[in-house]
Structure formats: C-alpha cells, structure tokens
N, CA, C and O atoms as CSV, one atom per row, in Angstrom:
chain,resi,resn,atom,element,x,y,z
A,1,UNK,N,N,40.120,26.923,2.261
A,1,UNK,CA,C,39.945,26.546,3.653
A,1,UNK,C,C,38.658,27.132,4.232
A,1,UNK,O,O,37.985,26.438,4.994
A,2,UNK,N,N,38.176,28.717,3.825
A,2,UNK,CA,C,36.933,29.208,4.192
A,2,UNK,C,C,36.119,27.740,3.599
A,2,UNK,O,O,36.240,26.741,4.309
A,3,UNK,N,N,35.647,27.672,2.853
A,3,UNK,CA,C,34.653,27.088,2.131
A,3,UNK,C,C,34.677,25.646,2.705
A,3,UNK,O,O,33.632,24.997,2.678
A,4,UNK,N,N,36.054,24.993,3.335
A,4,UNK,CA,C,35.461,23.977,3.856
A,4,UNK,C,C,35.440,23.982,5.305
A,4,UNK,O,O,35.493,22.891,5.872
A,5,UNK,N,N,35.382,24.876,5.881
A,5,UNK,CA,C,35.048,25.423,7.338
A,5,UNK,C,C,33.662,25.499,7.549
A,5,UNK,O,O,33.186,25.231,8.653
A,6,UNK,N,N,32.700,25.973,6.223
A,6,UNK,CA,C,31.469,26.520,5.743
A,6,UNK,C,C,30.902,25.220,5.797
A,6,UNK,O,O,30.190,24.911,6.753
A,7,UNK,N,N,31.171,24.322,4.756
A,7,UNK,CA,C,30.608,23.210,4.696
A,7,UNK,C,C,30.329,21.733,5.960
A,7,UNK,O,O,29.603,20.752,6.116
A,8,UNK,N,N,31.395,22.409,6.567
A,8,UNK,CA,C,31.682,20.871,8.057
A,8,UNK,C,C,30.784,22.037,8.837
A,8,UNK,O,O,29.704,21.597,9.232
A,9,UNK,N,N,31.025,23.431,9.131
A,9,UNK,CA,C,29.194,23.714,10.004
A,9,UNK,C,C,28.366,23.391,9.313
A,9,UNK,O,O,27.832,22.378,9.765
A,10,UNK,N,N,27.986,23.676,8.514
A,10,UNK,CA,C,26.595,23.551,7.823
A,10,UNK,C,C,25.869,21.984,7.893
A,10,UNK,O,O,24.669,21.712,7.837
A,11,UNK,N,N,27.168,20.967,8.052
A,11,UNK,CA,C,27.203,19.325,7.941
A,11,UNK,C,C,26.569,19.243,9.605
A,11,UNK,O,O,25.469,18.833,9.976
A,12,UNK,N,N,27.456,19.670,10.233
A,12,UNK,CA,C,26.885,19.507,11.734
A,12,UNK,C,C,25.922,20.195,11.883
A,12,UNK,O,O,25.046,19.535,12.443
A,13,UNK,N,N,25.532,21.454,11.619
A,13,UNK,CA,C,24.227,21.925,12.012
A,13,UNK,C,C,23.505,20.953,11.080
A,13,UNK,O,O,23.072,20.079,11.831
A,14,UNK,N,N,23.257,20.745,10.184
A,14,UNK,CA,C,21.891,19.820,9.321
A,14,UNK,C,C,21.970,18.173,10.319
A,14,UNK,O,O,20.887,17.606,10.461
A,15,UNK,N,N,23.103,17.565,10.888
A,15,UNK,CA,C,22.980,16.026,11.102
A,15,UNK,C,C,22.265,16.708,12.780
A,15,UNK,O,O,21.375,16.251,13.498
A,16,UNK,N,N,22.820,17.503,12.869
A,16,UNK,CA,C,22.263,17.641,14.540
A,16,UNK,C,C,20.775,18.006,14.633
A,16,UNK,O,O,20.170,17.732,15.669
A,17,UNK,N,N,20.127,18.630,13.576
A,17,UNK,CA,C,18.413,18.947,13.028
A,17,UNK,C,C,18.491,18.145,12.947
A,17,UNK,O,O,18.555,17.799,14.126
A,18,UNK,N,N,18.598,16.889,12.119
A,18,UNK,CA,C,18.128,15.619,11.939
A,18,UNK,C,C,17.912,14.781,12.886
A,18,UNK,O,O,16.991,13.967,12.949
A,19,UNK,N,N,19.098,15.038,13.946
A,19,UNK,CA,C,19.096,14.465,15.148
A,19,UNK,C,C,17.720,14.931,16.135
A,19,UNK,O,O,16.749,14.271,16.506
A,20,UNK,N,N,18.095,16.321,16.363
A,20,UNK,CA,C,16.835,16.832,17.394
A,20,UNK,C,C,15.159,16.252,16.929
A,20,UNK,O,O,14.157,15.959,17.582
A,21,UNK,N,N,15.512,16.278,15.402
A,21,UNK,CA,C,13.844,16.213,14.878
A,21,UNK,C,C,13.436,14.417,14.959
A,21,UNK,O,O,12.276,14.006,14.958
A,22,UNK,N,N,14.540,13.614,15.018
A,22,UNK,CA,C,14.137,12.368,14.615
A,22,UNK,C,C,14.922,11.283,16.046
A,22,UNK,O,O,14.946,10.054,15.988
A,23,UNK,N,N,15.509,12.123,17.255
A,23,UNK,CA,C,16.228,11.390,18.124
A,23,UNK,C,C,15.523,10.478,18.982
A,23,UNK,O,O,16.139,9.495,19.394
A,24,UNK,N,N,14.320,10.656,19.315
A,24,UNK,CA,C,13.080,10.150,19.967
A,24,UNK,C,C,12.827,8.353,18.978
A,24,UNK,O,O,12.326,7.404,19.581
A,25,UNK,N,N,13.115,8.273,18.018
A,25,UNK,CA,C,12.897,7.264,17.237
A,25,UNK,C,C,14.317,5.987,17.769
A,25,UNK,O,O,15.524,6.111,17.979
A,26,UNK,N,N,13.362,4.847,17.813
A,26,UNK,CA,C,14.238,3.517,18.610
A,26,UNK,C,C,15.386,3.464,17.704
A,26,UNK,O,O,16.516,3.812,18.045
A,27,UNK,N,N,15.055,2.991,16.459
A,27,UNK,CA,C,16.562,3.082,15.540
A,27,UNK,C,C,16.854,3.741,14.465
A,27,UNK,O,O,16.568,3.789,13.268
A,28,UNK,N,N,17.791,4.446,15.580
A,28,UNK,CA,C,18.020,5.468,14.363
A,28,UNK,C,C,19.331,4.858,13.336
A,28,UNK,O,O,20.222,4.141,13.790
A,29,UNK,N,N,19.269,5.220,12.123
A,29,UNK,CA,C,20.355,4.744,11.482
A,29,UNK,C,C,20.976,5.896,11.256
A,29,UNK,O,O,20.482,6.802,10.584
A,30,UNK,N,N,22.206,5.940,11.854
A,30,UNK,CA,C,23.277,7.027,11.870
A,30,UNK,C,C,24.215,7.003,10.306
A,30,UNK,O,O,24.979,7.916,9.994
A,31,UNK,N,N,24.087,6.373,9.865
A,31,UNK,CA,C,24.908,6.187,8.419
A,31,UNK,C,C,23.898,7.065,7.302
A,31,UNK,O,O,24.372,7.831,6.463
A,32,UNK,N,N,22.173,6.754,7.490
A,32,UNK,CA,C,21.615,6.887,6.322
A,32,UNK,C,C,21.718,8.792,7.080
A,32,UNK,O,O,21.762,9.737,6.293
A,33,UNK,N,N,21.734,8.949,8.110
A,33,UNK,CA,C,21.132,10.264,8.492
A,33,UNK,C,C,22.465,11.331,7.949
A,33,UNK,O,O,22.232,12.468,7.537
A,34,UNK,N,N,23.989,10.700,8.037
A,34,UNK,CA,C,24.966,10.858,7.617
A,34,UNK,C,C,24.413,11.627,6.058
A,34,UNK,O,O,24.093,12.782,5.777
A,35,UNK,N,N,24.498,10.262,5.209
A,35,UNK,CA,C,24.256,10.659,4.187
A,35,UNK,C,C,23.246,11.997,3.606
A,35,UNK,O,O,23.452,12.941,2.843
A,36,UNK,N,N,22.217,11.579,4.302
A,36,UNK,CA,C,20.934,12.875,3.838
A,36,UNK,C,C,22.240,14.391,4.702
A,36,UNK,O,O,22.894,15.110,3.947
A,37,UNK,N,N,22.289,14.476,5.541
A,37,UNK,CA,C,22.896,15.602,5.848
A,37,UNK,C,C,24.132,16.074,4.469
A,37,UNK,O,O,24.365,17.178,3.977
A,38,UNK,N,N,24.691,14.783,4.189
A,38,UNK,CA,C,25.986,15.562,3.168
A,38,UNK,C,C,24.983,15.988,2.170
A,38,UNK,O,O,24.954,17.203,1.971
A,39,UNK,N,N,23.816,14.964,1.226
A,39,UNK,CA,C,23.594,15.642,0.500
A,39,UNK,C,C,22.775,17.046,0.486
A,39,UNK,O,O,22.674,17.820,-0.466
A,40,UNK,N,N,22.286,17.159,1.621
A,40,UNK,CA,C,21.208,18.585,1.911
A,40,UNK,C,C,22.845,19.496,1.854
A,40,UNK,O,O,23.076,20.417,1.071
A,41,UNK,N,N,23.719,19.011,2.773
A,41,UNK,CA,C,24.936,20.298,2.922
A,41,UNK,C,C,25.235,20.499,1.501
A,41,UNK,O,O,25.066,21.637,1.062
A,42,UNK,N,N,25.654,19.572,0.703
A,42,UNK,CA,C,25.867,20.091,-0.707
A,42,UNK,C,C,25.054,20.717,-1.531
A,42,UNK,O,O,25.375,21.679,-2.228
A,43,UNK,N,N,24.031,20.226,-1.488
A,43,UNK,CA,C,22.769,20.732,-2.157
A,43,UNK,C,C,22.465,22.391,-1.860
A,43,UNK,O,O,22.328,23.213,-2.765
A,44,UNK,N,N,22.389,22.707,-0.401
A,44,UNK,CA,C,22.456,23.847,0.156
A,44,UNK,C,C,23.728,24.835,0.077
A,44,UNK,O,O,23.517,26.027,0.300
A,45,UNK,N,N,24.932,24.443,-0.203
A,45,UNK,CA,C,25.782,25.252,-0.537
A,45,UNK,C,C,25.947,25.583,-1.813
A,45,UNK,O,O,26.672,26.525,-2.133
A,46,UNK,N,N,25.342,24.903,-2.623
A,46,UNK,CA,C,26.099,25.449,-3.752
A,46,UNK,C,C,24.503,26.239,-4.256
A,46,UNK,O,O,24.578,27.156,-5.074
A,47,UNK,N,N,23.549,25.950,-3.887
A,47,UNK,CA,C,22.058,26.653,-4.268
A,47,UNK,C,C,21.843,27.986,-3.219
A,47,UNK,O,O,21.493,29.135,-3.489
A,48,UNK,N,N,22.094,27.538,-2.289
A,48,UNK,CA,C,22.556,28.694,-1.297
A,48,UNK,C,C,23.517,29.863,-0.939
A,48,UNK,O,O,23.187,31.047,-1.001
A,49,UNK,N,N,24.533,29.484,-0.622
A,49,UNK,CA,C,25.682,30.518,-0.846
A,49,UNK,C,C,26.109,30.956,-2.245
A,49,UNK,O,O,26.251,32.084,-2.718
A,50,UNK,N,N,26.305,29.497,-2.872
A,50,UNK,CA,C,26.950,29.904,-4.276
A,50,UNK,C,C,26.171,30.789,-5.152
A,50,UNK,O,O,26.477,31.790,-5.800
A,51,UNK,N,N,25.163,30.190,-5.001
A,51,UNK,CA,C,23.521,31.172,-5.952
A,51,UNK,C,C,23.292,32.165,-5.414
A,51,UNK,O,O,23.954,33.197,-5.520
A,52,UNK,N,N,22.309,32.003,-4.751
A,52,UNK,CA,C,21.509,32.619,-4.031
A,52,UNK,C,C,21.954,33.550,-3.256
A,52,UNK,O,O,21.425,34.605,-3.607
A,53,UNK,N,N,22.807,33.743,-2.193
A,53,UNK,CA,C,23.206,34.835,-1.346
A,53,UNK,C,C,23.727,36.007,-1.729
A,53,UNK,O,O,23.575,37.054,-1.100
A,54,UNK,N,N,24.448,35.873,-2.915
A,54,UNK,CA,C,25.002,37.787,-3.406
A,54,UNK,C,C,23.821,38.003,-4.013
A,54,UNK,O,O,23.734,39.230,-4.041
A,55,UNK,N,N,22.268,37.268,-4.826
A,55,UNK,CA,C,21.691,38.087,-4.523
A,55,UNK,C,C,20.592,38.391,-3.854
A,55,UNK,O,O,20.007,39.447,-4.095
A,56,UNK,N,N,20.292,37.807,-3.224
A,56,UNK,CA,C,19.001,37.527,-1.896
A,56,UNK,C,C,19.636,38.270,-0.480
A,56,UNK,O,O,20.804,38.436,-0.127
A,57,UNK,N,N,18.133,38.696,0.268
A,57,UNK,CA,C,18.818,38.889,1.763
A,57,UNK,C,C,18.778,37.925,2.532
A,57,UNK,O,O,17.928,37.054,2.346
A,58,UNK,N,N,19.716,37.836,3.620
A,58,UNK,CA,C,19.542,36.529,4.358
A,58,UNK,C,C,18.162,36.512,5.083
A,58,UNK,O,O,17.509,35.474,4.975
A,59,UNK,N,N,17.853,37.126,5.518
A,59,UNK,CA,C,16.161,36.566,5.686
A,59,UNK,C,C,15.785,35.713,4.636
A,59,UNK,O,O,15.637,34.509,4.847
A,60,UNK,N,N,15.628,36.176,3.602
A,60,UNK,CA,C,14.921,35.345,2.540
A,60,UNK,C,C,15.239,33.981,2.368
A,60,UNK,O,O,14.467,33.024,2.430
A,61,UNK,N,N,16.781,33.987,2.085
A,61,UNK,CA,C,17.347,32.672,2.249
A,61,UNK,C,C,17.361,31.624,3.517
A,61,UNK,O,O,17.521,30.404,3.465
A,62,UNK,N,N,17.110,32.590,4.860
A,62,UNK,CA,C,16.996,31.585,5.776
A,62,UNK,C,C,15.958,30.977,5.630
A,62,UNK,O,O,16.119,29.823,5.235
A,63,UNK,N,N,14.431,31.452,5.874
A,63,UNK,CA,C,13.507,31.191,5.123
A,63,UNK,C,C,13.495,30.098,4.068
A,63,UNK,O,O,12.590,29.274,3.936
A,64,UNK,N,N,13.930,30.130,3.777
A,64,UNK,CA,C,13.872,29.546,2.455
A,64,UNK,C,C,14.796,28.079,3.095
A,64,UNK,O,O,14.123,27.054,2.984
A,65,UNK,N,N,15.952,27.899,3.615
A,65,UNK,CA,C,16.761,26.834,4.344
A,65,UNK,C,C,15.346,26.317,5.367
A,65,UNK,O,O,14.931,25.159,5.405
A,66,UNK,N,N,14.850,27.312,6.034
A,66,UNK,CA,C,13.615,26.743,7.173
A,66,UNK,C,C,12.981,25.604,6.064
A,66,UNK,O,O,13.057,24.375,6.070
A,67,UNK,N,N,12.522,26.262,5.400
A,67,UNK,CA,C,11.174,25.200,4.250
A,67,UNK,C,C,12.144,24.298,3.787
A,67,UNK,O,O,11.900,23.231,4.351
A,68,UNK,N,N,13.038,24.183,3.113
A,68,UNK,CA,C,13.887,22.798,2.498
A,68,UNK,C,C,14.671,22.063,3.639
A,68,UNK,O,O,14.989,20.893,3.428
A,69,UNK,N,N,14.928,22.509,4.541
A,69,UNK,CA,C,15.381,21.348,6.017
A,69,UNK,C,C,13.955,20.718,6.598
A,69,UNK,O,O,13.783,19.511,6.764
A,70,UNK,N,N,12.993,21.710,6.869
A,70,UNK,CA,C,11.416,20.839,7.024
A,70,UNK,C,C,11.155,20.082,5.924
A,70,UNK,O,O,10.501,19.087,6.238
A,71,UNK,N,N,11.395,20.146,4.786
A,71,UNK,CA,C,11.244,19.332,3.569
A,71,UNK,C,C,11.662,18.014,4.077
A,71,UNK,O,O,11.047,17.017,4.455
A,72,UNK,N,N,13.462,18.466,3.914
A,72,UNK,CA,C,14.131,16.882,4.110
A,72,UNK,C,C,13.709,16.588,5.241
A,72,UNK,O,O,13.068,15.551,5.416
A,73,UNK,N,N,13.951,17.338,6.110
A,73,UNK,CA,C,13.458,16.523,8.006
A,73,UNK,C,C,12.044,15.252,7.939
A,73,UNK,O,O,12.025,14.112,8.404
A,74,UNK,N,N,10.914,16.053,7.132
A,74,UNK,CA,C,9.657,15.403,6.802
A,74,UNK,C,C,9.599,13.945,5.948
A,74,UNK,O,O,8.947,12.903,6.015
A,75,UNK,N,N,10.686,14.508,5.096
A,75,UNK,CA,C,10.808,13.497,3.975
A,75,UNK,C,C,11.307,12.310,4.531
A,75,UNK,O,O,10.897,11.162,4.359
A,76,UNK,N,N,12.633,12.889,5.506
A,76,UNK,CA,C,13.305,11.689,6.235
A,76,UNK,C,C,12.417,10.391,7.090
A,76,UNK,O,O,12.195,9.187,6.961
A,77,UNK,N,N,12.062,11.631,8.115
A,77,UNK,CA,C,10.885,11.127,9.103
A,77,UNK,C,C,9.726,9.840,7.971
A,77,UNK,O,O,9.763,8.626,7.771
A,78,UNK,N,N,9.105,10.629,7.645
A,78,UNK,CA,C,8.408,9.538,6.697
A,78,UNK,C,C,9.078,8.609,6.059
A,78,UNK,O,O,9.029,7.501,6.592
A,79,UNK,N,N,9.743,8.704,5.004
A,79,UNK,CA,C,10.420,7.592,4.157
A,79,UNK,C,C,11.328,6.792,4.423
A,79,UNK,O,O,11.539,5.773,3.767
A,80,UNK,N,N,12.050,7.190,5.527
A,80,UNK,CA,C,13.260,6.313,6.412
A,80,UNK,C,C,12.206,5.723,7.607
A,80,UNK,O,O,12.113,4.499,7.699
A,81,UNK,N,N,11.716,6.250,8.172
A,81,UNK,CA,C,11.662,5.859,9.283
A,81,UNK,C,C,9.903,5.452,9.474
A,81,UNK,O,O,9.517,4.801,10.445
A,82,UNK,N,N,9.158,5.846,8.621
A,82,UNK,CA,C,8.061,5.609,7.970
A,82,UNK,C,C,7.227,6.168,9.460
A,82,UNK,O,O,6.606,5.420,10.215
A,83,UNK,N,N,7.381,7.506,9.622
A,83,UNK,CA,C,6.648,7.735,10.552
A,83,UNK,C,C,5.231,8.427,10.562
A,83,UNK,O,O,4.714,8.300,9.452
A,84,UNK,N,N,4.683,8.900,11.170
A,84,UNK,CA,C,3.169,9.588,10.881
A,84,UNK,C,C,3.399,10.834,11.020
A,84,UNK,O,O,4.273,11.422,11.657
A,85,UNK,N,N,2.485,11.233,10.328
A,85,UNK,CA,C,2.676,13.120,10.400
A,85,UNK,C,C,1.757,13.427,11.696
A,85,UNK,O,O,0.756,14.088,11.418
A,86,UNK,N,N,1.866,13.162,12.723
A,86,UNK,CA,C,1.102,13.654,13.860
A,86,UNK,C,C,1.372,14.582,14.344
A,86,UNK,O,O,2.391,15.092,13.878
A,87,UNK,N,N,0.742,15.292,15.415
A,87,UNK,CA,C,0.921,16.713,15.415
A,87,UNK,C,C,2.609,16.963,16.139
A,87,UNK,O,O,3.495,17.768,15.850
A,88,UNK,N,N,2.518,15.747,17.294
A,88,UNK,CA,C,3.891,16.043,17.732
A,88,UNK,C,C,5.184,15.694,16.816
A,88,UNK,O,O,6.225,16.350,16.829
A,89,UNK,N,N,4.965,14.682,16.112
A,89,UNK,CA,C,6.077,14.251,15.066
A,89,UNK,C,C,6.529,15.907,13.820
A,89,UNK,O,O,7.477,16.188,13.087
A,90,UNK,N,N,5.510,16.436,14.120
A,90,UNK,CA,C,5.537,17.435,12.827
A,90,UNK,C,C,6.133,18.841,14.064
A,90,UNK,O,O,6.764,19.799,13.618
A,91,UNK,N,N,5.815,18.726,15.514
A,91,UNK,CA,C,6.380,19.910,16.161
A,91,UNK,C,C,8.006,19.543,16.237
A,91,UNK,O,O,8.850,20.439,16.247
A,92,UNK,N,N,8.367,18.084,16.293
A,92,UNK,CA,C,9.640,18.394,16.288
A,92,UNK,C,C,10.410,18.458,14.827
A,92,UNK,O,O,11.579,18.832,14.735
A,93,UNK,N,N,9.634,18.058,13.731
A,93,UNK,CA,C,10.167,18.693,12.754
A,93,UNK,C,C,10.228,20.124,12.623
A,93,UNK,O,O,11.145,20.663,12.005
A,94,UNK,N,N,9.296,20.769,13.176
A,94,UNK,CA,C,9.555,21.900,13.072
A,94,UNK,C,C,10.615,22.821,13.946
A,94,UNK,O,O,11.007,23.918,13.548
A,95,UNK,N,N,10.989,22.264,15.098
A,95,UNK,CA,C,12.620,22.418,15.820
A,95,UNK,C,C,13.637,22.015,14.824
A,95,UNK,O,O,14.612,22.719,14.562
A,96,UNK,N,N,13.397,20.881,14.278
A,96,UNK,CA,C,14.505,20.723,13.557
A,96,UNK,C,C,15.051,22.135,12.616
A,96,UNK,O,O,16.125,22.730,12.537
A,97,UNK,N,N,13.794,22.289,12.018
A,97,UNK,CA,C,14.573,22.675,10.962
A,97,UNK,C,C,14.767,24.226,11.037
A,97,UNK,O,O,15.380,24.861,10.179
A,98,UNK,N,N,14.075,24.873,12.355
A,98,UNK,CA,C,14.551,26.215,12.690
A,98,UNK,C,C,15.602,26.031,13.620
A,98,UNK,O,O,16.301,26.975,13.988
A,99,UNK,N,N,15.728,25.084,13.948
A,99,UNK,CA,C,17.645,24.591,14.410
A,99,UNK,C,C,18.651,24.627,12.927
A,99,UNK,O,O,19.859,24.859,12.878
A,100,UNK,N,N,18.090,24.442,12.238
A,100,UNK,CA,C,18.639,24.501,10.795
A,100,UNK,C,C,18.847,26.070,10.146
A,100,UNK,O,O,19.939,26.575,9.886
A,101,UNK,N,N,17.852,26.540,10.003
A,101,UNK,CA,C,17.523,27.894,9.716
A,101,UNK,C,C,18.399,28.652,10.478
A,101,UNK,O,O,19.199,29.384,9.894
A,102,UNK,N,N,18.367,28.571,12.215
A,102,UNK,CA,C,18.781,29.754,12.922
A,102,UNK,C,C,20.638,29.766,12.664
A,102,UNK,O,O,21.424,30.712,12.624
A,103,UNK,N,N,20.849,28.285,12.525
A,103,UNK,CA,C,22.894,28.710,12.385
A,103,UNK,C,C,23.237,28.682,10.950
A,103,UNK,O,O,24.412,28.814,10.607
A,104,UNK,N,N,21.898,28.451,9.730
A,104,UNK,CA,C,22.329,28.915,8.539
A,104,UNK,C,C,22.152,30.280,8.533
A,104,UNK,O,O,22.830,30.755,7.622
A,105,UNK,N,N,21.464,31.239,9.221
A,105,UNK,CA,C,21.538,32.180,9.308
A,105,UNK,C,C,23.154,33.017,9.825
A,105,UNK,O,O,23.516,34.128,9.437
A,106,UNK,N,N,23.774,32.268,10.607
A,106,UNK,CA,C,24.923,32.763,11.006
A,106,UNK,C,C,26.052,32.378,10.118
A,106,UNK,O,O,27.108,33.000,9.995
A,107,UNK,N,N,25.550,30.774,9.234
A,107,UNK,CA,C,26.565,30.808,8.133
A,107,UNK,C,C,26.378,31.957,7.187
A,107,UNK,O,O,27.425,32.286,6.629
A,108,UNK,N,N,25.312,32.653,6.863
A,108,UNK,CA,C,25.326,33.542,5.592
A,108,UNK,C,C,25.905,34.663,6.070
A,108,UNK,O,O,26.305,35.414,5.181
A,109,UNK,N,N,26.106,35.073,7.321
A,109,UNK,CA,C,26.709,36.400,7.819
A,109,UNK,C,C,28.123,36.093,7.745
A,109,UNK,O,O,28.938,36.888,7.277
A,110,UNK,N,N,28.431,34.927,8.210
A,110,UNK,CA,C,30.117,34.341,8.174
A,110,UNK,C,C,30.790,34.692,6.257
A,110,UNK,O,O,31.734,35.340,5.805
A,111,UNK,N,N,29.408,33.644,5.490
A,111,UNK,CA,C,29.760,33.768,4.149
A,111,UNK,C,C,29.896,35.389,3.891
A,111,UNK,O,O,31.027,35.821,3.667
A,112,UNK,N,N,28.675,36.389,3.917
A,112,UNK,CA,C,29.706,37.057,3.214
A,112,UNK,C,C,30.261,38.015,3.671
A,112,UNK,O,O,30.342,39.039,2.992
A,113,UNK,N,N,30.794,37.949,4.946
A,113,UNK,CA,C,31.499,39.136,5.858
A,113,UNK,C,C,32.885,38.229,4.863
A,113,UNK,O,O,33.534,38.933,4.089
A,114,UNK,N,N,33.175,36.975,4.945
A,114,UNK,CA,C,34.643,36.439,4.645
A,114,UNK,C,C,34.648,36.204,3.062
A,114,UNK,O,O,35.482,36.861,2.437
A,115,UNK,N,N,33.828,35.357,2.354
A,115,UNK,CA,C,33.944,35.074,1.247
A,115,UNK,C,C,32.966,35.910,-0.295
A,115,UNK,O,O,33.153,35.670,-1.488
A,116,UNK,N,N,32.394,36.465,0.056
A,116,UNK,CA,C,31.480,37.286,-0.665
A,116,UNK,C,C,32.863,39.197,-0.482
A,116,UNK,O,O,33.289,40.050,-1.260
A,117,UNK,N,N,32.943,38.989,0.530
A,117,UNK,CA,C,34.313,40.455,0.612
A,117,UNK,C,C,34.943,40.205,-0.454
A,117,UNK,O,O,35.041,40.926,-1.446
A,118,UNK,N,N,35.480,38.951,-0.232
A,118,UNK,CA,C,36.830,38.983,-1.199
A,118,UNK,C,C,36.431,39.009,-3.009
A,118,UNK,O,O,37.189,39.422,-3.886
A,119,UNK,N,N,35.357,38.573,-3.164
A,119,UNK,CA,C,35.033,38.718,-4.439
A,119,UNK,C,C,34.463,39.723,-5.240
A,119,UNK,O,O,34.749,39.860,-6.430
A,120,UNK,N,N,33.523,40.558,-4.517
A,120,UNK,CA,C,33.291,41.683,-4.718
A,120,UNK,C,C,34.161,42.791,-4.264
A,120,UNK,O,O,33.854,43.957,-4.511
C-alpha cells in the first residue's frame, strides 16, 4: 500500500509539471500527457527509489529528477506538441520540472522515513 501511495504522488506531481510547463498550449492532449507521466512515474520509481536512493543523497537524486523531468518536459514540448525552444517556452519548462524536483524531493523523505526503515 506504501508503494502505491508513492507512485499515484509521484503520477500527480509529474502530470501536473506537464501541465504547468505545457498548459498555455491550445490542444493539449490529456491522454498522451497521461501516458508520458505513467511512464516517467515508472521509469522514476524503480531508477529512483528502487536504485538509487539507499544509495545517493536526496539532493543528488532530486537533481538528478530536475534534469530527467526537464528532459521529458522538453522532449514532450517539442515532439508532441512540436514547439520551439524559445526563451519563454524553455522558462516554463523549467517550472515544470522544479515543480517536479521540489515534491520528489518530499517523496524521497516519505520513501525512506517509511519504506527504506523497514528494510534496513
């Protein structure tokens, strides 16, 4: 039940970055943005928590969530929506994805105050 508590934030914080970074755009397609969020949430949990966090500090790893949510955010923006990297298109990617960063940061404190305890 932890782990899928973990995963439905992590789902809403990534679709809601996607949202902030790309909401300004006439049509948005809510299905494809769906999708990119599950796969970044999966992708990010199991490279993230599962890997990475017993042994990284969460700085590092947030960091590290900042650059791969600007990744996808960028990737999205461009390849879905075929937009330009202009300076403002690229400032709200960059909200996005420290909207991303700042509550994966509070997932890694959640992870291992609850689920990293119990295993170690």
């Amino acid at each position: 039940m932890i782990h899928f508590r973990i995963l439905v934030a992590k789902f809403v914080t990534i679709y809601v970055g996607l949202l902030i970074a790309l909401t300004w755009v006439v049509r948005l397609n809510w299905t494809a943005l769906g999708v990119i969020s599950l796969i970044f949430t999966v992708v990010g949990y199991v490279i993230g928590e599962w890997w990475a966090l017993p042994h990284l500090h969460n700085l590092t790893l947030s960091l590290a969530d900042f650059l791969f949510a600007l990744l996808v955010i960028g990737w999205t923006g461009n390849w879905l929506y075929q937009m330009e990297w202009s300076l403002i298109n690229f400032s709200f990617f960059l909200a996005g994805a420290a909207f991303v960063a700042l509550v994966e940061w509070g997932v890694h404190v959640y992870y291992r105050k609850k689920v990293l305890k119990r295993v170690f």
